[in-house]
N, CA, C and O of each residue as an XYZ file, in Angstrom:
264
protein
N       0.828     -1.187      0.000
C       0.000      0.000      0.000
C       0.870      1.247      0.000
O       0.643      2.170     -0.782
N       1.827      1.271      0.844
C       2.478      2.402      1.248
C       3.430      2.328     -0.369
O       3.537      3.459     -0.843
N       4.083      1.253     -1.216
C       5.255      1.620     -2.164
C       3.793      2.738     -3.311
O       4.001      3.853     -3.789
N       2.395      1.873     -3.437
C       2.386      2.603     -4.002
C       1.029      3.641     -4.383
O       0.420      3.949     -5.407
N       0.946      4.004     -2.797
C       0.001      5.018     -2.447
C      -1.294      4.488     -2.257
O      -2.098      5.414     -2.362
N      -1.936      3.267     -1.991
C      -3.063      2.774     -1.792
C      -4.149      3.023     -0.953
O      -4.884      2.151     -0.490
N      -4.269      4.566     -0.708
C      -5.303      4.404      0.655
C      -4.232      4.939      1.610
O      -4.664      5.272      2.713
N      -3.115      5.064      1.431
C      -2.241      5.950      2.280
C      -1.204      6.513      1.423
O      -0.841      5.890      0.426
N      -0.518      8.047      1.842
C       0.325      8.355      0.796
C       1.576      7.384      0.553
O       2.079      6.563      1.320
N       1.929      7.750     -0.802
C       3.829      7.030     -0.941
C       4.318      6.914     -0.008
O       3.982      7.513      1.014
N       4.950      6.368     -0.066
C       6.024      6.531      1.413
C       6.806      5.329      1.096
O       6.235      4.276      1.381
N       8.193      5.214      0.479
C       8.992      4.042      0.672
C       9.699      3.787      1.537
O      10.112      2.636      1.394
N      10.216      4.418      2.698
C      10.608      4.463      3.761
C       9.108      2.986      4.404
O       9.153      1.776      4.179
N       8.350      3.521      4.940
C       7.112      2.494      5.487
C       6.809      1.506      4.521
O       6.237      0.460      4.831
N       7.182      1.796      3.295
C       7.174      0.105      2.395
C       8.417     -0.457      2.940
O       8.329     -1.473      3.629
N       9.657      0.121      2.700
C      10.641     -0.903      3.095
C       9.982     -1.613      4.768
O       9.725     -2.724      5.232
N       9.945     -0.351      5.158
C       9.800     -1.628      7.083
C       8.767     -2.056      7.077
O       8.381     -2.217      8.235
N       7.749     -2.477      6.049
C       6.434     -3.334      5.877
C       6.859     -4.560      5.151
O       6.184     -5.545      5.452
N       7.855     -4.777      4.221
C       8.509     -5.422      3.443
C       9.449     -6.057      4.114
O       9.665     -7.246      3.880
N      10.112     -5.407      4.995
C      11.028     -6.329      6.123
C      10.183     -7.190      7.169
O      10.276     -8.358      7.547
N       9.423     -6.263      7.446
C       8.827     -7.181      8.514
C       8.556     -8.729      8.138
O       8.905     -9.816      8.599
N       7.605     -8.190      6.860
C       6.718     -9.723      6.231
C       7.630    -10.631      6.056
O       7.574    -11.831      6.329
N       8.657     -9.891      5.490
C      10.311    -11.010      5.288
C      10.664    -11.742      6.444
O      11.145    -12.874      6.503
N      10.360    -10.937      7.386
C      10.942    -11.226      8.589
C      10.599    -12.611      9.448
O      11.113    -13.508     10.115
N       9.268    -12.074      8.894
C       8.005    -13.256      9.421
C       7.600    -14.503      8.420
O       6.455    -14.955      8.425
N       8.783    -15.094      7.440
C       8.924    -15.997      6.728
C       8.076    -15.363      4.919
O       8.036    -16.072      3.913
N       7.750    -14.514      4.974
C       6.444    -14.104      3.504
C       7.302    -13.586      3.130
O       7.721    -12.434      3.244
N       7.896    -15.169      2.232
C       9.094    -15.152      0.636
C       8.936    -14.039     -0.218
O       9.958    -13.461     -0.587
N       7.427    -13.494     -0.736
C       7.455    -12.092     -2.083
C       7.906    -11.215     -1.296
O       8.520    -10.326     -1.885
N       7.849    -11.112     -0.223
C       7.975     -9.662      0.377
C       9.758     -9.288      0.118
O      10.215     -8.159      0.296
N      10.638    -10.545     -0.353
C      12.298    -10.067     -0.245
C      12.618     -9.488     -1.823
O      13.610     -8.893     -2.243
N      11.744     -9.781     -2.309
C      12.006     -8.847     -4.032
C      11.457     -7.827     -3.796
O      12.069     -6.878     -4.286
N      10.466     -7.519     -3.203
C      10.155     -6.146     -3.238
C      10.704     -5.473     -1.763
O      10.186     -4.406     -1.432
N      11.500     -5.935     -1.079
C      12.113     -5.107     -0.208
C      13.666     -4.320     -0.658
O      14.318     -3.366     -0.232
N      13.818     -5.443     -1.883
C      15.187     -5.272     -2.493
C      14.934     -3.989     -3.310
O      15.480     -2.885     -3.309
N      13.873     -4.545     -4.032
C      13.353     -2.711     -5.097
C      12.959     -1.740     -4.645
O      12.844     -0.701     -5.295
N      12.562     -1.909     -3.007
C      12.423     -0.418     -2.672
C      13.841     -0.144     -2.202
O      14.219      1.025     -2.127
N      14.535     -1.004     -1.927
C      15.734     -0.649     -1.075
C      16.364      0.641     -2.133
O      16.643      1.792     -1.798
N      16.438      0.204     -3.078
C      17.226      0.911     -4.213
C      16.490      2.489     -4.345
O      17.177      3.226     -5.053
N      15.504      3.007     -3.922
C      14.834      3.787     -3.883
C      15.309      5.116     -2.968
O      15.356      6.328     -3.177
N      15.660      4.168     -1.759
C      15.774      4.679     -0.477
C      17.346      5.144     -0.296
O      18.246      4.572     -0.910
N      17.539      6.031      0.436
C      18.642      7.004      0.887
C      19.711      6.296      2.153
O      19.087      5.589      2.945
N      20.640      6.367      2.317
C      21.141      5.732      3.601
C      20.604      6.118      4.522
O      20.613      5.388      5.513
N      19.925      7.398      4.588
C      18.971      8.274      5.433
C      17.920      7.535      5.695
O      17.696      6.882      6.714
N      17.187      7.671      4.608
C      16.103      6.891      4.629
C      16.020      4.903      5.106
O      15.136      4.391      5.793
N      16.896      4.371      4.644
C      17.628      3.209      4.874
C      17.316      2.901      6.255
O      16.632      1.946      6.623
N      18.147      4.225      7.379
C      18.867      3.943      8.445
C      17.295      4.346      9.256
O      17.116      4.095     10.448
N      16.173      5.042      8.318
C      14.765      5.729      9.485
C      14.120      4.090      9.257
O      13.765      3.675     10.361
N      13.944      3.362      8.484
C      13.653      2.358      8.096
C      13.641      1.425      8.824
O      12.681      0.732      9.160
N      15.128      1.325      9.224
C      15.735      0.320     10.226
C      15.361      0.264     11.470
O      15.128     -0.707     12.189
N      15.300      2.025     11.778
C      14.944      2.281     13.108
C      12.776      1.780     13.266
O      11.904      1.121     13.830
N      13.008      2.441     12.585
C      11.052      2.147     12.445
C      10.698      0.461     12.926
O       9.966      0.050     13.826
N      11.599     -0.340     11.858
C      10.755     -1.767     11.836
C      11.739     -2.218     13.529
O      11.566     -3.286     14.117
N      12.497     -1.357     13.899
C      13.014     -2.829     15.284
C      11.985     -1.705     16.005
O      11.074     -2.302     16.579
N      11.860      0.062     16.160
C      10.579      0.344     17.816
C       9.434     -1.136     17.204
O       9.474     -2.114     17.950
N       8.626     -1.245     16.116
C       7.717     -1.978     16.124
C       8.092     -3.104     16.814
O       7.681     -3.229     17.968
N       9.106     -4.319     16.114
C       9.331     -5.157     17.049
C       9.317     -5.329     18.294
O       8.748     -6.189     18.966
N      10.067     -4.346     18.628
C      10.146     -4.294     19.918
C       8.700     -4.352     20.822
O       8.157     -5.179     21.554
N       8.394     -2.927     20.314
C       6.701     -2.446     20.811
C       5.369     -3.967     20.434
O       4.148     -3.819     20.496
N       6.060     -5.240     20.085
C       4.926     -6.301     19.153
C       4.127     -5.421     18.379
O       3.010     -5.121     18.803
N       4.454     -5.063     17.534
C       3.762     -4.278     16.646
C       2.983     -3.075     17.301
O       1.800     -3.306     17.049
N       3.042     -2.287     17.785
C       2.064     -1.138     18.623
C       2.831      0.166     17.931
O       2.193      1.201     17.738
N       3.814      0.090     17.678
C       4.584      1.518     17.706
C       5.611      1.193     16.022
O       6.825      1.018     15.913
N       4.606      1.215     14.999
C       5.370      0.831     14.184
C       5.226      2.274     12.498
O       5.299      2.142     11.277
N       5.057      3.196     13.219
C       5.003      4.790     12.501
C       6.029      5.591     12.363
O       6.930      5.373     13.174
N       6.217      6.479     11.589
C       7.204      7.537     11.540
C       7.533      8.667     13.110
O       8.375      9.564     13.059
């Protein structure tokens, strides 16, 4: 939704850490399209990414926003 505006704006930053997660959580499509947004994204962006998907983890999913 988020790579490509579905009901919420763009945002590839929140596609990548939606795309990691699912990866994370064994859901195989989600690692091609984490790879194509990767390429999108900034080391900046990369590194807000990173930070985003571990507060969620951490939080079990509660705190998983910009």
């Amino acid at each position: 939704m988020y790579e490509n505006g579905e009901g919420v704006p763009e945002d590839f930053v929140m596609a990548h850490v939606w795309y990691s997660l699912a990866a994370a959580n064994g859901y195989k499509p989600a690692n091609e399209s984490m790879v194509l947004i990767k390429g999108k994204l900034s080391r900046e962006q990369l590194d807000e990414a990173q930070k985003i998907q571990s507060g969620c983890l951490k939080s079990n999913y509660k705190d998983c926003n910009l």
